[in-house]
N, C-alpha and C positions, 0 to 999 in steps of 0.2 A: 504493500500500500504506500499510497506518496502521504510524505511526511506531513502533518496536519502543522508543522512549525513553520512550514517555507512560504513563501505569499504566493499567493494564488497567481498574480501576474507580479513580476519584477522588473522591467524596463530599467537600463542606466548607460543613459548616452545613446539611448539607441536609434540609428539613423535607418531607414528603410530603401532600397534604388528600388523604380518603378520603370516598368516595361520602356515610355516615354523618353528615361533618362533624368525625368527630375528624381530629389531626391527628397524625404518626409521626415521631419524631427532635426534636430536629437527629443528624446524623450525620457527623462527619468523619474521614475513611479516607482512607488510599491502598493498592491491592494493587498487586503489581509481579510480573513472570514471564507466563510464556503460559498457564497455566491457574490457575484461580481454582476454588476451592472455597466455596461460602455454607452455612455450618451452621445452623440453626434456620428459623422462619417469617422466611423473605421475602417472603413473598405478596406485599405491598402493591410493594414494589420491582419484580418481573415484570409489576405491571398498571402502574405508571408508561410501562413500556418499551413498552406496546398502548395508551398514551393514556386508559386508563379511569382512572386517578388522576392528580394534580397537582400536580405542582414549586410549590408557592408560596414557597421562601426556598432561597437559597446556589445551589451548584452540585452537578451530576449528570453525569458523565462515563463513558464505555466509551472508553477508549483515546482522548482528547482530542474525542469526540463527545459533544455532550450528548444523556442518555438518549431525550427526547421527540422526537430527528430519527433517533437509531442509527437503527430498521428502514425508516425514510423513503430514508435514504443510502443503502442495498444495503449495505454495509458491514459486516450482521451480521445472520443468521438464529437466529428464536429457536424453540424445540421449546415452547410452554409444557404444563402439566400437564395431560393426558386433555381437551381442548380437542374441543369439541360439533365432528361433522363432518356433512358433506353425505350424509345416509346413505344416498341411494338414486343418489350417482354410484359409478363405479366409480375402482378406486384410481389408475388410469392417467390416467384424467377430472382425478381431484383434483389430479394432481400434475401434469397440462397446464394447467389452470387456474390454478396456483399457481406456476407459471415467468413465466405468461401476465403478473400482476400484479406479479412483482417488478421493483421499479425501475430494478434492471441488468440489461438483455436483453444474455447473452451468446450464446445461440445458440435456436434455434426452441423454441417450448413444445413441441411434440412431440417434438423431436430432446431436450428437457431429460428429458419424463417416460421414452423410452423409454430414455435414458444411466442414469438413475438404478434403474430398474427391472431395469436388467441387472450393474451395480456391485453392487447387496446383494443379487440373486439372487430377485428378487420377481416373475420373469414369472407362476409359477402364482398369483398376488395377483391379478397385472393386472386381468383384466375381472370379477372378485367385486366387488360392491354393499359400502359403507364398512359399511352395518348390519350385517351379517354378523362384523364384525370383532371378536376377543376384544381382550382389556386390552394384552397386549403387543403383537399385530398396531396396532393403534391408538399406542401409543406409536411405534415402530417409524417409521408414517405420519408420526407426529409428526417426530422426528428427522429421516426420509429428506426430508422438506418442506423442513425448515430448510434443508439443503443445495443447495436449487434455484439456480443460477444462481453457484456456488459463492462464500458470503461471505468475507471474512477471517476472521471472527470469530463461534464457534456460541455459543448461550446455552441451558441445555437448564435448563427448571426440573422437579426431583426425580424425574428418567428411572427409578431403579432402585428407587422409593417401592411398599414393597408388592408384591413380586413375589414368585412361589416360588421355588425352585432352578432351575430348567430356565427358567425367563423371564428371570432375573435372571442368568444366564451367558450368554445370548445378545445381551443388550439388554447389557451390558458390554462385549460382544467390537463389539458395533455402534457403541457409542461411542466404542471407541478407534480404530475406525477412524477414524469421524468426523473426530474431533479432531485425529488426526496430520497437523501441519503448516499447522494453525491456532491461535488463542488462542482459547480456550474457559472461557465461564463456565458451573457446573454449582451445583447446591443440593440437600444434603443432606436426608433428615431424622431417621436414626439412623445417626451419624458411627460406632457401634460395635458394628453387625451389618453385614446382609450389602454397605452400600451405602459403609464405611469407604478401600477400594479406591479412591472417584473422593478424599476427601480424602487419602490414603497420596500418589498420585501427582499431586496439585497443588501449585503452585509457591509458591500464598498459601491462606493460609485465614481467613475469616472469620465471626466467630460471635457467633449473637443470644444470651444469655445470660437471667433471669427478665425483666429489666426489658427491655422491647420499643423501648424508646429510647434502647438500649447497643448498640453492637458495635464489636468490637476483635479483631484481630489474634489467632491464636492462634498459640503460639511455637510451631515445627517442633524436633522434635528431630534433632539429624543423623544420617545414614544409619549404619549398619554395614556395610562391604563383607569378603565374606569368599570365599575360593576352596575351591570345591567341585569333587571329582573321584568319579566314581563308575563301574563297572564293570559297569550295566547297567540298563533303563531309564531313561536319560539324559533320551531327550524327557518321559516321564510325568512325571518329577520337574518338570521345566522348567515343565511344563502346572501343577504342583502349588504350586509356590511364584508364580506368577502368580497364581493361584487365589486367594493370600493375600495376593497386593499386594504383593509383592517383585520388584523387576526384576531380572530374570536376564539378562545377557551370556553366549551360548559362546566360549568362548576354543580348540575342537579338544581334539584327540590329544593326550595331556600322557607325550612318548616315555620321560622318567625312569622314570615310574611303570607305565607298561605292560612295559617291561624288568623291574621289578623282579616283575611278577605273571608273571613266565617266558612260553615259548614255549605258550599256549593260543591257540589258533585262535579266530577271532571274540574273542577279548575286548581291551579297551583301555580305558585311563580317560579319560575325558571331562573335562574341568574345565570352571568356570564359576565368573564371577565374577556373586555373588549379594549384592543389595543387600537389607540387609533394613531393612524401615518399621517405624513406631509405636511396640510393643512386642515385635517379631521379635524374637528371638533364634537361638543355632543349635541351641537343642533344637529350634526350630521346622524348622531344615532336616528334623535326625533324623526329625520325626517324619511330616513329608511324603515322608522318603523310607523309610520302614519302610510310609506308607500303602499307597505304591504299589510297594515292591518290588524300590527301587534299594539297590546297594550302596554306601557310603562306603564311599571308601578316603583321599579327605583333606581334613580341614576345619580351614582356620586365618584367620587375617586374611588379607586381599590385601597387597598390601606398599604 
């Protein structure tokens, strides 16, 4: 396993050459935590990591590997952006072929595509031609790819770039599976619509700013944790303030308060301890829970 001590990316002095002949940086960084957030164009940094660019100065690290061996090692599968596919195999094809060639054979390419295929629930995929596939099905392949031969470490470049509602709730809900229980880097490219969520719950974040040979650290502001109890539609709320990139904890039954709402049948208050990000506030609870229907019955700081 890669060392949980090393920073996830390490950058120092690092200059990039690009196909063109211009050249990108120096860049020196370190990001620390299990998930990484990259805000603005990193383009040039994602083809470094596929070898179509060029480290010519300093150092380039993913968790003490340098970039131009990571996908060599097994060590880390990367999703990159709408990436040209083999369009006339089928999806089961792709992703037995694509076990076939990674560097760490953990178990048969067949036994890899049909485990994956049955994990995100993609048998009716299976044997459809990759041409066939819309924007999200195609992302989707992308991601489920990454995870062949399972890496430590996912690198997914701008998974929720350009989606509508219904693709970009699903392609969210697949990424966090993904990612649980791996270190993951992901890249934004508007940190303040719909795709704010993968930066809310990243541990660093990092951002290109106008000038394309800056990036720095953006400071997190810390969480807000506040205990919420409510006395119906509990789960919708829970669905709802995820929805907005707040972590939500159930904490149960909360017996003081259901006492206090007398002897009614079925009812009880539920508590939850709710993290809110960004610019969350607890109007923001109220108003997620007016959307869908829950009652407040107490909202204060956690202690």
């Amino acid at each position: 396993m890669l060392s949980a001590e090393r920073p996830l990316l390490h950058l120092e002095g690092a200059r990039v050459a690009l196909p063109d002949g211009s050249e990108l940086g120096p860049w020196t960084v370190n990001a620390t935590g299990r998930r990484l957030a990259l805000v603005g164009n990193f383009h040039a940094w994602f083809r470094l990591l596929e070898q179509q660019n060029r480290l010519v100065q300093g150092v380039a690290e993913v968790a003490g590997t340098p970039l131009a061996r990571l996908l060599s090692s097994g060590r880390a599968g990367i999703a990159p952006l709408d990436p040209p596919l083999p369009e006339k195999w089928t999806l089961r094809r792709y992703l037995t072929e694509s076990a076939a060639l990674s560097p760490i054979r953990r178990s048969k390419p067949r036994d890899v595509a049909r485990q994956l295929l049955s994990r995100f629930s993609l048998e009716t995929l299976a044997e459809r031609k990759l041409l066939g596939f819309n924007r999200v099905e195609r992302r989707t392949v992308a991601v489920v790819r990454a995870c062949a031969n399972e890496p430590e470490i996912l690198i997914c470049e701008a998974p929720l770039a350009n989606l509508d509602d219904a693709a970009h709730d699903y392609l969210e809900g697949l990424l966090e599976r993904v990612f649980e229980g791996r270190r993951s880097i992901v890249s934004v490219v508007d940190p303040r619509g719909r795709e704010r969520g993968l930066v809310e719950r990243a541990s660093s974040v990092l951002e290109i700013g106008l000038d394309p040979n800056h990036v720095a650290e953006r400071p997190r502001r810390a969480a807000t944790r506040l205990w919420v109890s409510v006395t119906r539609r509990a789960d919708e709320l829970c669905a709802a303030l995820r929805g907005r990139a707040h972590g939500v904890e159930p904490l149960g039954d909360v017996g003081m308060l259901t006492s206090l709402l007398g002897d009614v049948p079925g009812v009880s208050a539920q508590r939850f301890a709710v993290e809110l990000q960004g610019s969350g506030s607890a109007s923001d609870i109220l108003a997620a829970a007016e959307e869908c229907g829950a009652i407040v019955v107490e909202l204060r700081e956690a202690p």
